[in-house]
C-alpha positions as CSV (number, residue, x, y, z in Angstrom):
1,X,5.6,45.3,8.5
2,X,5.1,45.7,5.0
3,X,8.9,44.2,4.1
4,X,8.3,40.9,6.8
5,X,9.3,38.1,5.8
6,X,7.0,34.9,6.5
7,X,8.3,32.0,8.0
8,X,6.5,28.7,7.5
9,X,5.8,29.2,11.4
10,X,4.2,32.3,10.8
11,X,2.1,31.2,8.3
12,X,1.1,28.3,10.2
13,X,0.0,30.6,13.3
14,X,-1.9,32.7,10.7
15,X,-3.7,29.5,9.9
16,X,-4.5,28.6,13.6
17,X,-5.8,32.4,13.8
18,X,-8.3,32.2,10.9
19,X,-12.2,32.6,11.4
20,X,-13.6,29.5,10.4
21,X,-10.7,27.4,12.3
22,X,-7.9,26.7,9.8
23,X,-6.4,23.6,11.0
24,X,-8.4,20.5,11.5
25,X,-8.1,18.3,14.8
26,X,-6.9,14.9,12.3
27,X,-4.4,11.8,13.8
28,X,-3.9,11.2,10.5
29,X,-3.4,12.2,6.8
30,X,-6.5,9.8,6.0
31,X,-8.5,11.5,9.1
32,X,-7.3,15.0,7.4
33,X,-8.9,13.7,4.0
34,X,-11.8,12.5,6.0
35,X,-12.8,15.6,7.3
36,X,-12.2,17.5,4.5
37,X,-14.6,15.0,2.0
38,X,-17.7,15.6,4.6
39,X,-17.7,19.3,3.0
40,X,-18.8,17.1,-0.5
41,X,-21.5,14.5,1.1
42,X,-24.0,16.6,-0.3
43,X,-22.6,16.2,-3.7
44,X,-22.2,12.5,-4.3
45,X,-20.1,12.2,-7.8
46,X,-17.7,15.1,-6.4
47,X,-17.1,13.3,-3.2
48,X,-16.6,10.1,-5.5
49,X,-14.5,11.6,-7.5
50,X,-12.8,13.6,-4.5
51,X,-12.6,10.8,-2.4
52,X,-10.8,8.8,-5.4
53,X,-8.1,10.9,-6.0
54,X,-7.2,11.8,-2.6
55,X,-6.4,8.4,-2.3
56,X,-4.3,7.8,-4.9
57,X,-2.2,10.6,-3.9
58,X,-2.7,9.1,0.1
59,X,-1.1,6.2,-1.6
60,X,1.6,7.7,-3.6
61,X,2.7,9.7,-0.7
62,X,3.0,6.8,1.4
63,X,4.8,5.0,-1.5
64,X,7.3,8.1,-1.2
65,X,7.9,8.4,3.0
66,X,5.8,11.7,2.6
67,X,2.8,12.7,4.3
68,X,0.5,15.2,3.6
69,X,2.3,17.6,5.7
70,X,5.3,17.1,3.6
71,X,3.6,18.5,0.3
72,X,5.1,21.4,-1.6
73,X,4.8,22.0,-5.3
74,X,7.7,19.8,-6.1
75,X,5.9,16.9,-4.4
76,X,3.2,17.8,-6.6
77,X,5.5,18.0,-9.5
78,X,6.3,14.5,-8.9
79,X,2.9,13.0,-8.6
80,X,2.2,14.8,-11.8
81,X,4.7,12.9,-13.2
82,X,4.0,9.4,-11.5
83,X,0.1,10.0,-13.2
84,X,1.3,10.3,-16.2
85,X,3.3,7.3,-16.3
86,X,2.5,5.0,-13.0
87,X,5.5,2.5,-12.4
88,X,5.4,-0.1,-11.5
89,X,2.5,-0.8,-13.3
90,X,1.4,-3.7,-12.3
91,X,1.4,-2.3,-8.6
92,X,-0.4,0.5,-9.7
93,X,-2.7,-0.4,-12.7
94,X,-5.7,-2.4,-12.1
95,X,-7.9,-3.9,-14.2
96,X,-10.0,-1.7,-16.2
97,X,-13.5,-2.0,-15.0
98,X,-16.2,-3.8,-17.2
99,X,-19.1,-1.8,-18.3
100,X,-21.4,-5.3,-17.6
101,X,-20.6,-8.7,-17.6
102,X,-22.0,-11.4,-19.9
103,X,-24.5,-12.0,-18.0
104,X,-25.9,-8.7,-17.4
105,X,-25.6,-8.0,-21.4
106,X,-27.6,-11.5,-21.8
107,X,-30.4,-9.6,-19.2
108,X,-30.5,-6.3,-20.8
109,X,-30.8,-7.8,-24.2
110,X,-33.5,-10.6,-23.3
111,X,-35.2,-7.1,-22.0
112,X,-34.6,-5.0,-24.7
113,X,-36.2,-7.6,-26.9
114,X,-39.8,-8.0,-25.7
């Protein structure tokens, strides 16, 4: 037993046979992401943060033909790279957000000076 090779297979049953569950009962890579984000409700700025990023890659999968069940650490490798540099930018880049608009800085400073 000690010189057995594992098969993805195996390692998927191993999964299935875990204590807390393993696998999730998700339709969907963004039902998948759902569930596992409900572990972070209690933490809002993680979950924010979580929530953000798992999207992008969502996204960039999508953009590929891949989902989630697809990943290895050459997909990884490749959204490393597509981070780095996101093309085509335009697609990908948004506008960066404002810290305030004009006429919030008009409010804050009409407050800050009484």
């Amino acid at each position: 037993m000690a010189n057995e090779v594992i098969t993805p297979i195996d390692q998927l049953l191993i999964l299935q046979e875990s204590p807390r569950g393993g696998l999730i009962s998700a339709q969907s890579d963004a039902q998948a992401v759902t569930a596992w984000l409900e572990e972070y409700v209690d933490s809002p700025q993680t979950w924010k943060a979580y929530r953000r990023e798992s999207e992008r890659l969502l996204l960039w999968l999508t953009s590929q033909g891949l989902t989630l069940r697809n990943i290895n650490r050459e997909t990884l490798r490749r959204f490393e790279l597509f981070l780095s540099d996101p093309n085509p930018s335009d697609q990908w880049v948004g506008p960066s957000k404002a810290t305030c608009t004009s006429g919030m800085a008009a409010v804050s400073w009409a407050l800050i000076a009484r």
